[in-house]
KOLLOVO-387426 format. One line per 10 residues: number of its first residue (from 1); their letters; for each residue x, y, z of N, C-alpha, C, O, CB. Coordinates in steps of 0.001 Angstrom, whole numbers, plus 500000, padded with zeros to 6 digits. Glycine has a CB too. Layout:
residues N
NUM	A	X/Y/Z/X/Y/Z/X/Y/Z/X/Y/Z/X/Y/Z | ...
//
This chain:
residues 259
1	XXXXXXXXXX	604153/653914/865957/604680/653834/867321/605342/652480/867522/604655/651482/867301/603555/654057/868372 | 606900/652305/868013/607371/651404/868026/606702/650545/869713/606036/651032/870626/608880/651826/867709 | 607180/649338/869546/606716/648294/870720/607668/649070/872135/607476/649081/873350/607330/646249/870252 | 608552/649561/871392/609168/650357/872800/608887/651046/873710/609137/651082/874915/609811/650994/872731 | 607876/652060/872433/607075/653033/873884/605849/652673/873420/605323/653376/872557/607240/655034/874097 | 605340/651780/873802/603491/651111/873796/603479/651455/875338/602565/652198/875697/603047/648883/873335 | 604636/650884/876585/604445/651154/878147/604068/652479/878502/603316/652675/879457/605690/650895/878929 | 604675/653692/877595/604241/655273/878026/603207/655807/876900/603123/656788/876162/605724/656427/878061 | 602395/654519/877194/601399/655315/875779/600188/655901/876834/599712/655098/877637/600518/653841/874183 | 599692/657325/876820/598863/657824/877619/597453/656780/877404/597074/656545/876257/598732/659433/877275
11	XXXXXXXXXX	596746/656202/878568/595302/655662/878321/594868/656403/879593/595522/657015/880437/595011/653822/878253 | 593246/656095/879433/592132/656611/880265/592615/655868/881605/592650/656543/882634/590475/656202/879675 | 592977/654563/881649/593157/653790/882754/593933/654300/883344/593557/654539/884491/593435/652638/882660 | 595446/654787/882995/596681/655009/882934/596381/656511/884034/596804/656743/885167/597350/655104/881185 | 595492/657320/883131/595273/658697/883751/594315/657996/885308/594606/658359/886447/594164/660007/882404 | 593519/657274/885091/593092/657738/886221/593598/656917/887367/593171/656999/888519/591725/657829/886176 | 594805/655898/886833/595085/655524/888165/596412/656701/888918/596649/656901/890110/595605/653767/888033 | 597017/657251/887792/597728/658553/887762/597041/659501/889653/597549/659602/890770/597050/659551/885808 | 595591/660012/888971/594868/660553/889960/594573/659780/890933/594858/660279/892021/593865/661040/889578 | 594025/658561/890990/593605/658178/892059/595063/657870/892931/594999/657955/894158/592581/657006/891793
21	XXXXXXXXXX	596183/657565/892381/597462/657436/893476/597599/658899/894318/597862/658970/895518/599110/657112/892543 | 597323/660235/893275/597612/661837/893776/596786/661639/894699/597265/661937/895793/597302/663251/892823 | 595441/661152/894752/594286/661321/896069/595052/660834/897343/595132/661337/898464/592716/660235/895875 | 595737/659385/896671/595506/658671/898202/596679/659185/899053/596668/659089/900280/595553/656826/898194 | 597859/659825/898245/599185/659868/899025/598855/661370/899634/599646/661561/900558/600785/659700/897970 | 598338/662041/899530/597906/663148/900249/597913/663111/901679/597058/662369/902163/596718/663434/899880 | 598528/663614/902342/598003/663481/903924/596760/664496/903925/595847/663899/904495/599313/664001/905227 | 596527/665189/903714/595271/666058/903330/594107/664653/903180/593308/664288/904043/595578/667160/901574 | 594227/664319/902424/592665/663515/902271/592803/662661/903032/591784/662684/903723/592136/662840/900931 | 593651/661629/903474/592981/661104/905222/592551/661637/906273/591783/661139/907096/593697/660545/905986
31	XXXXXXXXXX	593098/662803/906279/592866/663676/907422/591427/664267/907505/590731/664308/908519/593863/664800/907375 | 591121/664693/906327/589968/665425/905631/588420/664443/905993/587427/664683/906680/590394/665502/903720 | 588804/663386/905224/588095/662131/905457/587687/661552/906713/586638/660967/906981/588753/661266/904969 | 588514/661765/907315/588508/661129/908588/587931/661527/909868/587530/660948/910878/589585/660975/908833 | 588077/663190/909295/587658/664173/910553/586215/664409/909934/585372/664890/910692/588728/665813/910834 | 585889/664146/908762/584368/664611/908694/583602/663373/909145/582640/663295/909909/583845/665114/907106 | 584240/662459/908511/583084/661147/909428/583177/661376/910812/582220/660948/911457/583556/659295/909284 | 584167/661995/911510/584403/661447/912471/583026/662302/913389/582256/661815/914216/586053/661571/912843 | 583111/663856/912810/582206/665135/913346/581162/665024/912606/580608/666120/912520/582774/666640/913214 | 580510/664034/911898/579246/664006/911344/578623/662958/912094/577442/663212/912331/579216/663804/909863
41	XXXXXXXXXX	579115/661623/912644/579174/660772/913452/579108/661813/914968/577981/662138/915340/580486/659810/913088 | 580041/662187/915600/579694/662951/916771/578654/663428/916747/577816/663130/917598/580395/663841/917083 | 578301/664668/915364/577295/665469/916178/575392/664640/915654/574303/665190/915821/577604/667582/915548 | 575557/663770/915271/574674/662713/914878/574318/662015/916682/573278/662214/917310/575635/661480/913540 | 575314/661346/917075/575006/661031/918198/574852/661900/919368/574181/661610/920358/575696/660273/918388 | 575737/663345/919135/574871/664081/920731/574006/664825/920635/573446/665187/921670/575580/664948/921694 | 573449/665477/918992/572286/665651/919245/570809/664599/919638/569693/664972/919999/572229/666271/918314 | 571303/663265/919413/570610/662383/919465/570244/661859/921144/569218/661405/921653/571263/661497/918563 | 571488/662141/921641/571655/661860/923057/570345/663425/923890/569283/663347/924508/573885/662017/923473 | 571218/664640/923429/570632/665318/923950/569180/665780/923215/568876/666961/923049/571514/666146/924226
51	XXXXXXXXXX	568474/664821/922871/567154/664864/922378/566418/664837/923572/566789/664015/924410/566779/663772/921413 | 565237/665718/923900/564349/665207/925024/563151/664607/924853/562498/663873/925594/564048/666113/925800 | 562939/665073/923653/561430/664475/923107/560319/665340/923077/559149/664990/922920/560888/663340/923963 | 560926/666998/923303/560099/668242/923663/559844/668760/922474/558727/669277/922483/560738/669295/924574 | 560467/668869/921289/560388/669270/919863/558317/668915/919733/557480/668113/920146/561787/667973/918623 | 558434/670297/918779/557187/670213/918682/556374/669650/917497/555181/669821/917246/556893/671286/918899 | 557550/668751/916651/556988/667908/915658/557475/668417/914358/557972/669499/914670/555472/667861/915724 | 557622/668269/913081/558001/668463/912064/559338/668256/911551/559534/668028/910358/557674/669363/911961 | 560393/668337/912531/561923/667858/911780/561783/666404/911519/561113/665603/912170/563432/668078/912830 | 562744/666113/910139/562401/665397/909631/563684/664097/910672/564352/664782/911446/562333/665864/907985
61	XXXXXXXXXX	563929/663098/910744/564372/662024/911631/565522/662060/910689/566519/662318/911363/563430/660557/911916 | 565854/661910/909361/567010/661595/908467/567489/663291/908913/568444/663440/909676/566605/661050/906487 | 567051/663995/908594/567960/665377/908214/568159/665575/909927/569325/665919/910119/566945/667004/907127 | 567494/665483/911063/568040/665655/912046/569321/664690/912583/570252/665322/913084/567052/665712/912749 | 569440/663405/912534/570481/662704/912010/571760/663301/911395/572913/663382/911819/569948/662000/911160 | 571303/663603/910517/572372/664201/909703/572522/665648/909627/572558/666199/908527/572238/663782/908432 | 572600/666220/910576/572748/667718/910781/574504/668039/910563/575006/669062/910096/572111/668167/912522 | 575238/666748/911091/576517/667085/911012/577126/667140/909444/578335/667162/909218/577221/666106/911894 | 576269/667154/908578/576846/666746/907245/576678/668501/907149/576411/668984/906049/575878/665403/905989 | 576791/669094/907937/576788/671028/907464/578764/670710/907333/579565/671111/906488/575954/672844/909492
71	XXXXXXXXXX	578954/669881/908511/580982/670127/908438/581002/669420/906565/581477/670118/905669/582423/668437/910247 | 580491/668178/906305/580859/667526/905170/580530/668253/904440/580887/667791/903356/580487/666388/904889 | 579761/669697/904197/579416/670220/902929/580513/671104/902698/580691/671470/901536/578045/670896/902846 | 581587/671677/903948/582246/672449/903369/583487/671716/903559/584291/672287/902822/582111/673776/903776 | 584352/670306/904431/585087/669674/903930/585371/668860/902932/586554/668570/902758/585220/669411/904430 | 584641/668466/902303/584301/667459/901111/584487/668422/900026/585254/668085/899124/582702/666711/901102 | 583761/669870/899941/584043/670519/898693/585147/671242/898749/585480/671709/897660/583059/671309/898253 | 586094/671593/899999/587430/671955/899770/588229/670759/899393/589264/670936/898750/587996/672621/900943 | 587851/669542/899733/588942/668630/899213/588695/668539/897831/589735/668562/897173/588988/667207/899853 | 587476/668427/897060/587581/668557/895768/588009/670444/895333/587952/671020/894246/586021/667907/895187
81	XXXXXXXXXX	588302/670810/896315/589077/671869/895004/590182/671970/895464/590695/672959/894941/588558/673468/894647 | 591018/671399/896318/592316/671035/896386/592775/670003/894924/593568/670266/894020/592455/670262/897899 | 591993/668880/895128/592359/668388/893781/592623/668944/892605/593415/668403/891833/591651/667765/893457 | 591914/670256/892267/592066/670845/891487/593142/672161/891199/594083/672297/890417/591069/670931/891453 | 592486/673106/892289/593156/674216/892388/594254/674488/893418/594663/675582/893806/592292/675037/892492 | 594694/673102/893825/595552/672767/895029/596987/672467/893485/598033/673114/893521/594752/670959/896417 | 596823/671861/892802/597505/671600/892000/598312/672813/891105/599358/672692/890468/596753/670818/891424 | 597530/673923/891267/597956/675091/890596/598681/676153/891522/599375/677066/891076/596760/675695/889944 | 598464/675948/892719/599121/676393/893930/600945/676123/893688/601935/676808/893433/598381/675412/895324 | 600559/674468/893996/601966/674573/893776/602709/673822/892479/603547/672923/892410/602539/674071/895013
91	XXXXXXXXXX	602011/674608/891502/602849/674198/890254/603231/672682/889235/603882/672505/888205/603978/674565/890746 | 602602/671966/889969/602791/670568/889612/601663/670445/888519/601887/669667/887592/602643/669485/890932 | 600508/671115/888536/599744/671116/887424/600572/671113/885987/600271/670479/884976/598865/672294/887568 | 601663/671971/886177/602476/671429/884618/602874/670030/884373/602779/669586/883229/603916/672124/884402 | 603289/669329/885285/603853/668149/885332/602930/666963/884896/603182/665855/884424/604340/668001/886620 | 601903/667531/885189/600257/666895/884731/600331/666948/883376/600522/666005/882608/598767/667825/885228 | 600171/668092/883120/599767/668549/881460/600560/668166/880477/600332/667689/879365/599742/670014/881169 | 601604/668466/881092/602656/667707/880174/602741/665902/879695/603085/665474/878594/603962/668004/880980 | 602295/665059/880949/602066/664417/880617/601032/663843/880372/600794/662636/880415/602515/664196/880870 | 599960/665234/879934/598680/664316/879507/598271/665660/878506/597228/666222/878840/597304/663715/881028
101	XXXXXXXXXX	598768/666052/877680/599270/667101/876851/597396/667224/876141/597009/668212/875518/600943/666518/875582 | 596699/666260/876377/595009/666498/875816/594377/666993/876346/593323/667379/875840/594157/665638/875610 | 594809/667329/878128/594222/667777/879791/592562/667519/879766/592121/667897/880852/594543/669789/880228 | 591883/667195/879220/590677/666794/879833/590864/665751/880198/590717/665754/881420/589604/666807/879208 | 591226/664391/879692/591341/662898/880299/591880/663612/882132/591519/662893/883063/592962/661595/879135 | 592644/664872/882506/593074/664728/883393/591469/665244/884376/591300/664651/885441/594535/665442/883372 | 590596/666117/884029/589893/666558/884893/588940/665761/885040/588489/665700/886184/589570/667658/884732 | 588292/664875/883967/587646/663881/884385/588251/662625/884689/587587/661649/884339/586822/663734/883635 | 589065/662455/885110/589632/661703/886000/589764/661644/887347/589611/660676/888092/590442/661685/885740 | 590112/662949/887636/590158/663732/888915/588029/663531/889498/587450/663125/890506/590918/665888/888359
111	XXXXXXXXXX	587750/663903/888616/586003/663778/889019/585691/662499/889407/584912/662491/890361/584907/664078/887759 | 586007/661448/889024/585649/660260/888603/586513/659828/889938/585763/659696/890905/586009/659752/886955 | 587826/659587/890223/588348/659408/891386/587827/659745/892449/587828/658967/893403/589264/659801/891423 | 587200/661125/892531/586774/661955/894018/585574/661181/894354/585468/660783/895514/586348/663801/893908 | 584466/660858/893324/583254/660298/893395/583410/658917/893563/582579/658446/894340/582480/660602/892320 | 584309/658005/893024/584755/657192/893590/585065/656587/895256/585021/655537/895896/585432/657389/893022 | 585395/658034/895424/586032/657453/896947/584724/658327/897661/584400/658017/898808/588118/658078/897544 | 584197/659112/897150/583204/659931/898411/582288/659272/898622/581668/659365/899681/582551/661303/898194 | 581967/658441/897673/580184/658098/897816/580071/656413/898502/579211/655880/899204/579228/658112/895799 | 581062/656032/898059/580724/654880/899229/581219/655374/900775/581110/654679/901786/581639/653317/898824
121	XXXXXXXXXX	581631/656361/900732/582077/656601/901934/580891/657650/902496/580861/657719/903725/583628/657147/901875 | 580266/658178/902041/579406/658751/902544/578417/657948/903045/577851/657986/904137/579049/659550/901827 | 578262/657117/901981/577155/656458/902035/577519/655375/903313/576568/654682/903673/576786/655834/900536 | 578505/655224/903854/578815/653973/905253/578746/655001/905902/578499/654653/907057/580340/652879/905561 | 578818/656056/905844/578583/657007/907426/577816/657106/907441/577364/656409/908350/578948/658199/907904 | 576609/657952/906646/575153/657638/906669/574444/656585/907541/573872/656831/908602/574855/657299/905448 | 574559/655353/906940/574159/654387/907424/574776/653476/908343/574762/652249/908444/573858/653943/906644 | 575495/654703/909195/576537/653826/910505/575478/655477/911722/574766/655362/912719/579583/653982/910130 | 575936/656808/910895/575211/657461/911909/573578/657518/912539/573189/657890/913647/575476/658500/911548 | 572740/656945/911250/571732/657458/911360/571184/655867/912494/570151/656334/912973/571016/657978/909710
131	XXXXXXXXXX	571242/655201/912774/571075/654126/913706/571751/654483/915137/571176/654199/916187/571706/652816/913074 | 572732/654985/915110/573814/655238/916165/573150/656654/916639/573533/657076/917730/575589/655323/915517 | 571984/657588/915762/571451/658389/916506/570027/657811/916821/569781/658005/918011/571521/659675/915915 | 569313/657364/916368/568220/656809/916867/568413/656035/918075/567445/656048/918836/567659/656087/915941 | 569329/655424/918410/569129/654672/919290/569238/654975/920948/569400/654255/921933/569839/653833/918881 | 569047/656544/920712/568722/657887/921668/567612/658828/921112/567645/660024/921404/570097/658865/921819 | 566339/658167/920083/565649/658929/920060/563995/657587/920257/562792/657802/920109/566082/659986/918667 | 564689/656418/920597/563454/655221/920906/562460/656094/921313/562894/657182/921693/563731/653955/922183 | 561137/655938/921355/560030/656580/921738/559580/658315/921689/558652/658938/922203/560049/656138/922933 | 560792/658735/920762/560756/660279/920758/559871/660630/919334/559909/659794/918432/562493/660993/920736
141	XXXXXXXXXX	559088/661862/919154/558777/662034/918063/559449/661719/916872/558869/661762/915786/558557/662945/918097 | 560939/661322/917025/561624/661959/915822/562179/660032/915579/562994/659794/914687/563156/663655/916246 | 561626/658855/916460/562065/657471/916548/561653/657239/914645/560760/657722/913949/560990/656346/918019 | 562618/656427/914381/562142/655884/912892/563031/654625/912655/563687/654373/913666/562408/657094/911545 | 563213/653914/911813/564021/652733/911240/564454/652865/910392/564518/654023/909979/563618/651735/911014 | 564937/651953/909715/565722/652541/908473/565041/651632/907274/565536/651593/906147/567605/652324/908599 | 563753/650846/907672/562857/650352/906778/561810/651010/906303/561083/650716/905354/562434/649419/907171 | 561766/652269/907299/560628/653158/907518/560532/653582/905671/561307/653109/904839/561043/654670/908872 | 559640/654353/905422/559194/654771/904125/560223/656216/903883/560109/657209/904602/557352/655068/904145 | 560890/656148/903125/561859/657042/902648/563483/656770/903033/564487/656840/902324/561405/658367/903168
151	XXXXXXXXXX	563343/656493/904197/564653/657122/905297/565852/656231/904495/566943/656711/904802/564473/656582/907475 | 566016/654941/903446/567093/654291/903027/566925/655539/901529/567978/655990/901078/566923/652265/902878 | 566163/655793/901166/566455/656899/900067/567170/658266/900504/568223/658729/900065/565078/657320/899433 | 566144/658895/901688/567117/660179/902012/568582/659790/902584/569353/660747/902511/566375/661168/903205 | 569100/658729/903082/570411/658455/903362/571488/658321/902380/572607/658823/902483/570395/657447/903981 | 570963/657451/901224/571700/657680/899955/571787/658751/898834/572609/658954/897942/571431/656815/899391 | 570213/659582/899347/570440/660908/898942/571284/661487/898852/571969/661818/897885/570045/661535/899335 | 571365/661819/900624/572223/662600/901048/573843/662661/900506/574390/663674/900069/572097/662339/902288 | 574525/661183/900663/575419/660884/899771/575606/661030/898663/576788/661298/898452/575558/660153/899754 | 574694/660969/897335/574840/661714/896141/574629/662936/896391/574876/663516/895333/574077/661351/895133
161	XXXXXXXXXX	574347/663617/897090/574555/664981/897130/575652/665989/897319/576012/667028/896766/573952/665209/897801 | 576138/665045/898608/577061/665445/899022/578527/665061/897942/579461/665849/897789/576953/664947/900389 | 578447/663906/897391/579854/663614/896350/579532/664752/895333/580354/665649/895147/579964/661804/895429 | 578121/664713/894555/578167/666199/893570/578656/667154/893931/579491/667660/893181/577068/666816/893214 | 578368/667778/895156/579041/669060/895745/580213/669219/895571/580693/670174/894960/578976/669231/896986 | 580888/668237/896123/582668/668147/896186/583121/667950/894631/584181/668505/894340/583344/666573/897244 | 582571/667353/893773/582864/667422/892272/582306/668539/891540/582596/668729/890359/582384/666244/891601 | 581436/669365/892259/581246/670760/891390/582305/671489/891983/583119/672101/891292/579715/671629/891518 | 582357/671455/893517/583730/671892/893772/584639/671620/893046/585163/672500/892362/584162/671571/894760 | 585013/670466/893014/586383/670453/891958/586442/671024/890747/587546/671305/890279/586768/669205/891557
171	XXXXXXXXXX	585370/671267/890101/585176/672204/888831/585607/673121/888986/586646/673479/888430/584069/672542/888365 | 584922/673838/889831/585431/675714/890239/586532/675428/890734/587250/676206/890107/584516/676819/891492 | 587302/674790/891511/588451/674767/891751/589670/674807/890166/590512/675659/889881/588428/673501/892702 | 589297/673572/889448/589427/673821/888144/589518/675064/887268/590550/675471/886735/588634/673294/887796 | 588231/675650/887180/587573/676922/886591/588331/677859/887062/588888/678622/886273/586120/677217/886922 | 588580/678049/889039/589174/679547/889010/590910/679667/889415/591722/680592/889395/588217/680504/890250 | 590975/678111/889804/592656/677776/889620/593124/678398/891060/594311/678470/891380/593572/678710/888036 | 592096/678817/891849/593008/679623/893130/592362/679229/894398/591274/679737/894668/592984/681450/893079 | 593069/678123/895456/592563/677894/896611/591611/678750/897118/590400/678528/897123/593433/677791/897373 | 592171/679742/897550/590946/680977/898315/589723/681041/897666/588712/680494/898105/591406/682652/898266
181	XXXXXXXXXX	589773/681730/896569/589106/682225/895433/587614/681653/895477/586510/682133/895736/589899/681810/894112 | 588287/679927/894959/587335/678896/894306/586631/678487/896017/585430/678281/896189/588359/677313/893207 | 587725/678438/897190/586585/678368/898231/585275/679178/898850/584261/678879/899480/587161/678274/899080 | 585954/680518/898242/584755/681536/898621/583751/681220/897515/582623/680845/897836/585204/683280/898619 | 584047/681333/896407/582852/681080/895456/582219/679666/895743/581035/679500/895452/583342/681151/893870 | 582821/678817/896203/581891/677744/896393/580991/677793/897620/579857/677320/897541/582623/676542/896428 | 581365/678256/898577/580518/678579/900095/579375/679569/899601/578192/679406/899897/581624/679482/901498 | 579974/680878/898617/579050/681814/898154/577651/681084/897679/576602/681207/898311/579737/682617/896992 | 577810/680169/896258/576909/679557/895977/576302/678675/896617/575172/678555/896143/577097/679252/895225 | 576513/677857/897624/576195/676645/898111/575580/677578/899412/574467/677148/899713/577529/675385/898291
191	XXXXXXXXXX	575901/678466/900065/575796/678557/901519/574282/680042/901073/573056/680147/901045/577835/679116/902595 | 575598/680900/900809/575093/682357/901331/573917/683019/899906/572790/683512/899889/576852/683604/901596 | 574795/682730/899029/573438/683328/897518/572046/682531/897611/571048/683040/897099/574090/682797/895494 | 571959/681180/898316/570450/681302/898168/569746/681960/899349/568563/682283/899240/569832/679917/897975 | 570256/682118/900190/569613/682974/901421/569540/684540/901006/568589/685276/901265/570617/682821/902896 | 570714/684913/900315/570359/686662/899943/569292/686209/898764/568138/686380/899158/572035/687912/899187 | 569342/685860/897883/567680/685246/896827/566535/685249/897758/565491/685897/897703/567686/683291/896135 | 566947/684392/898620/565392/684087/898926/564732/685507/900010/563623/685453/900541/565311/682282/899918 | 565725/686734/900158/565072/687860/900456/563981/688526/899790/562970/689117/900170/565842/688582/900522 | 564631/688175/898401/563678/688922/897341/562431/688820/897341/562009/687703/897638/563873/688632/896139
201	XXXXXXXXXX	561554/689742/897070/560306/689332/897743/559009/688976/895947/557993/689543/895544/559730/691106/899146 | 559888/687717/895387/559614/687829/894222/559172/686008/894171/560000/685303/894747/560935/688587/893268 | 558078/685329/893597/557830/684191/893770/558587/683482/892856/558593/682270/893072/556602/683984/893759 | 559278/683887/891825/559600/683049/890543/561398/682851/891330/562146/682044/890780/559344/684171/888547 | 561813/683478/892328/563071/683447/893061/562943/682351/893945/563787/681462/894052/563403/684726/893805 | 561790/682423/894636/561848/681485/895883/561882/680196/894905/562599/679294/895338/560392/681591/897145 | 561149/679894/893481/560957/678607/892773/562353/677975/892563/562604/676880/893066/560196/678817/891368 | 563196/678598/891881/564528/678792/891754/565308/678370/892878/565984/677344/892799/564767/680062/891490 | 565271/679181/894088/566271/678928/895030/566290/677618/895216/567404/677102/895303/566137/679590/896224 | 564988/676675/895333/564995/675354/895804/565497/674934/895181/565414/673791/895629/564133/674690/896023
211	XXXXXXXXXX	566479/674797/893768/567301/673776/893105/568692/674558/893239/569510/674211/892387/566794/673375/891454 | 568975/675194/893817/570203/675276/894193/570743/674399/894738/569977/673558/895209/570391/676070/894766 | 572290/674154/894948/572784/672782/895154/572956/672901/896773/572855/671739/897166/574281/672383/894224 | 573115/673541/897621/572668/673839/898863/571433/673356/899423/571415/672539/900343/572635/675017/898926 | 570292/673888/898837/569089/673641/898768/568231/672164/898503/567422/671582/899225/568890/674451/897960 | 568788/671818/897112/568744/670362/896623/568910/669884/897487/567844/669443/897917/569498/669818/895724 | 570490/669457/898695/570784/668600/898914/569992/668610/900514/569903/667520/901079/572180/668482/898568 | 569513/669668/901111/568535/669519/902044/567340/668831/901397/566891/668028/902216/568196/670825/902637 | 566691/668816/900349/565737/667743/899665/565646/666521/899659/564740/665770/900020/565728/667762/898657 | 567279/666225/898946/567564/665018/899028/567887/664206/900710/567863/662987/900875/568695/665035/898073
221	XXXXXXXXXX	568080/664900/901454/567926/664370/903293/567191/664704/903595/567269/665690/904327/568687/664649/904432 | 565697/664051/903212/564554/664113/904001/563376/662809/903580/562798/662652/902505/563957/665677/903765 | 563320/662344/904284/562980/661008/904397/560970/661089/903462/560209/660441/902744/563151/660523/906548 | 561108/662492/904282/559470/662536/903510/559719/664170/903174/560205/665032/903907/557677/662111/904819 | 559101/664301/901507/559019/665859/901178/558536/667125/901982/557578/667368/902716/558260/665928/900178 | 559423/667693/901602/558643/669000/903217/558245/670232/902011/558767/670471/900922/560494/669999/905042 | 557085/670878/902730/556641/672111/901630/557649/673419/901278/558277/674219/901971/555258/672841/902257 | 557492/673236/900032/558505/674364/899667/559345/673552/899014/559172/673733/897808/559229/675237/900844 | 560071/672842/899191/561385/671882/898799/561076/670996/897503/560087/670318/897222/561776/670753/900129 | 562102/671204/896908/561789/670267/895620/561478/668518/895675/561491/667907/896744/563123/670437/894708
231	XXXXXXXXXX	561291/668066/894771/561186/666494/894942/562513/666052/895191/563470/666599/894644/560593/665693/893661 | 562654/664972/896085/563885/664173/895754/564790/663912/894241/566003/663770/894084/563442/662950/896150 | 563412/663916/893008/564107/663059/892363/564456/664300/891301/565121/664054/890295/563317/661601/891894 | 563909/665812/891616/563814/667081/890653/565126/667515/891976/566072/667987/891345/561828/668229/890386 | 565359/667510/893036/566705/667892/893519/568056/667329/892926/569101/667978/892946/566713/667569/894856 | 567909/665768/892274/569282/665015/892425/569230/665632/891053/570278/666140/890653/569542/663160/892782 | 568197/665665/890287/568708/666339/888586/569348/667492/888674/570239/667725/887857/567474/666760/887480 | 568995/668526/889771/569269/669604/889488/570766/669881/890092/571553/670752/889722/568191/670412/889896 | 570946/668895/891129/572022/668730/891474/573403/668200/890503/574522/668715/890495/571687/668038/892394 | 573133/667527/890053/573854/666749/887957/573890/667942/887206/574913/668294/886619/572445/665391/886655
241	XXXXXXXXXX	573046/668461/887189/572921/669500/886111/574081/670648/886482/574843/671104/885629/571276/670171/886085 | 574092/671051/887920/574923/672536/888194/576157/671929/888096/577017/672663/887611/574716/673463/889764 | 576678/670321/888542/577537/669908/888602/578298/669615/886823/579429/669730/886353/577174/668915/889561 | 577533/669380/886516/577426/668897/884779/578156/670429/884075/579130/670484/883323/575221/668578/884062 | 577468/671386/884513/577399/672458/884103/578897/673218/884236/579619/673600/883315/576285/673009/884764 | 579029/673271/885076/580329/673605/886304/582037/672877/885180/583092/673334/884740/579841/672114/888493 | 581492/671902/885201/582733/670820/884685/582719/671141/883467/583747/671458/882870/582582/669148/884827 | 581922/671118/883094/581948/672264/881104/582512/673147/880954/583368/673325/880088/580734/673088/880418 | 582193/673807/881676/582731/675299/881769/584162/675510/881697/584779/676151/880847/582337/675932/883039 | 584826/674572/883205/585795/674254/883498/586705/673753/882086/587790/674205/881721/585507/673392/884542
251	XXXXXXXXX	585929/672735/881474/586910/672110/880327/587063/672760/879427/588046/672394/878781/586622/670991/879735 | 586505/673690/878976/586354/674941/878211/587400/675267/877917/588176/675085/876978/585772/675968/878726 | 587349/676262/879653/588680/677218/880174/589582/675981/880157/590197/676531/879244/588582/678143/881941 | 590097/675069/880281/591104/674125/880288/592010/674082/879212/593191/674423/879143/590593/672976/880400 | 591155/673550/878299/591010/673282/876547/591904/674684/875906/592814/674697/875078/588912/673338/875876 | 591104/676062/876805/591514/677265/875737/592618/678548/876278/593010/679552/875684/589970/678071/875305 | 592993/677886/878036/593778/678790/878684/595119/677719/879077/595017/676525/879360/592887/679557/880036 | 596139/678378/879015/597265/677775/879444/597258/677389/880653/596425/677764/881479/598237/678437/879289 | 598150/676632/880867/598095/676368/882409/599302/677121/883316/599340/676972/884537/598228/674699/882633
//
C-alpha cells in the first residue's frame, strides 16, 4: 500500500467515528433523546407531586421514580433500530458496506456509539429525576435518599438496562433489516411474551420469565430485591447475555446475507 492511500485506509477508529457522526446529524436522535428525558423527568415529578402518602406500602421509591422510563423502553429501543434497520430503509446501508467491505467493524460500531451516548445519559436523568421526585414524597412511605442502601445501584441499574435494550434493539434491527418488523419483535419480546409466559401455569416458566430483558430491567430498578424477581446482579447478566446473543446472531446474518 502506497503512502498515498494510508488517509483511506479503513480503521476501527475511522469506523466508529464514521457512526458516531451518522448518530449525531440525525434530527431523529435529538428529538428522540430529548423527548424521553424530557417525559421520564415529567412523569417522575407528577407522580411524585400527586403522591398522597395513602399507598399501602411495598412500591419500591427507585422504580416508582422511575415509572416514566416505560416511554424510554420503547424510545431508546426504536432509536437503536433505526440505527440499524433505518439504514436499510433507505438504502444507504450500501454506501456503508461498501466502504467497510468486512461489515462487522460497522455493527459494532454502531453498538458501541449507541451505548456510548445512552448510558451517560441515562444515567444524568436518573439521577436528576429521582431527587426532583422525592422532593414531593418528604415524609411519605415511599421518602428515601440517594445514600439510602441500594437506591445509587438501582439508578445505575436502571441505566445499564435500559442502554442494553436499545443495543439488543439495534441487533434485531440489524437481524430483521425492517423498521416495522424489528419494532414489533422488539415490543413482542420485551413487553408482551413475558406476560403471555407467565400465564402458563408451569413453575419452570415463571423461573425463566424473570430474566427476560423486560423483566431484568424491572430488577435492576429496585433499590431493594422484591420476591419473585431476580438478583440485581443475575438480571444485568442476563440482560448481556440476550443482548450478547442478539448481536451474534445479527453478525452471522451480516457476514452470510447480502445487503
Amino acid at each position: 500500500m502506497t503512502t498515498a492511500t494510508l488517509p483511506y485506509r479503513v480503521t476501527p477508529a475511522r469506523v466508529l467515528r464514521s457512526e458516531w457522526h451518522k448518530l449525531w446529524t440525525l434530527r431523529s436522535t435529538w428529538i428522540t433523546l430529548a423527548v424521553t428525558s424530557l417525559l421520564t423527568a415529567a412523569m417522575g415529578a407528577g407522580l411524585g407531586a400527586a403522591y398522597d402518602g395513602s399507598g399501602e406500602g411495598g412500591m419500591d421509591p427507585v422504580m416508582f421514580a422511575l415509572l416514566g422510563t416505560q416511554f424510554a423502553t420503547i424510545n431508546l429501543g426504536v432509536l437503536g433500530i433505526l440505527a440499524t434497520a433505518g439504514e436499510y430503509s433507505t438504502g444507504q446501508i450500501r454506501a456503508t458496506m461498501t466502504a467497510v467491505p468486512r461489515r462487522l467493524p460497522v455493527l459494532w460500531s454502531k453498538a458501541a456509539v449507541l451505548a456510548a451516548v445512552l448510558l451517560p445519559l441515562t444515567l444524568a436523568t436518573n439521577l436528576l429525576i429521582f431527587p426532583l421526585a422525592q422532593s414531593f414524597l418528604t415524609g411519605t412511605d415511599l421518602s428515601a435518599a440517594l445514600g439510602d442502601p441500594g437506591v445509587l445501584r438501582a439508578l445505575a441499574g436502571n441505566a445499564a438496562g435500559l442502554t442494553l435494550l436499545a443495543v439488543l434493539a439495534l441487533g434485531i434491527g440489524a437481524l430483521l433489516r425492517s423498521v416495522p418488523t424489528a419494532i414489533g419483535a422488539y415490543i413482542g419480546l420485551v413487553m408482551i411474551l413475558p406476560e403471555i409466559l407467565a400465564m402458563l401455569p408451569y413453575a419452570f416458566v415463571d423461573d425463566a420469565v424473570r430474566y427476560f430483558p423486560g423483566k431484568a430491567l424491572e430488577a435492576l430498578t429496585t433499590a431493594q430485591p422484591q420476591p419473585g424477581a431476580a438478583s440485581p446482579d443475575a438480571a444485568l447478566l442476563a440482560m448481556l447475555l440476550w443482548t450478547a446473543a442478539v448481536l451474534a446472531v445479527a453478525a452471522v446474518v451480516l457476514r452470510r446475507k447480502d445487503v
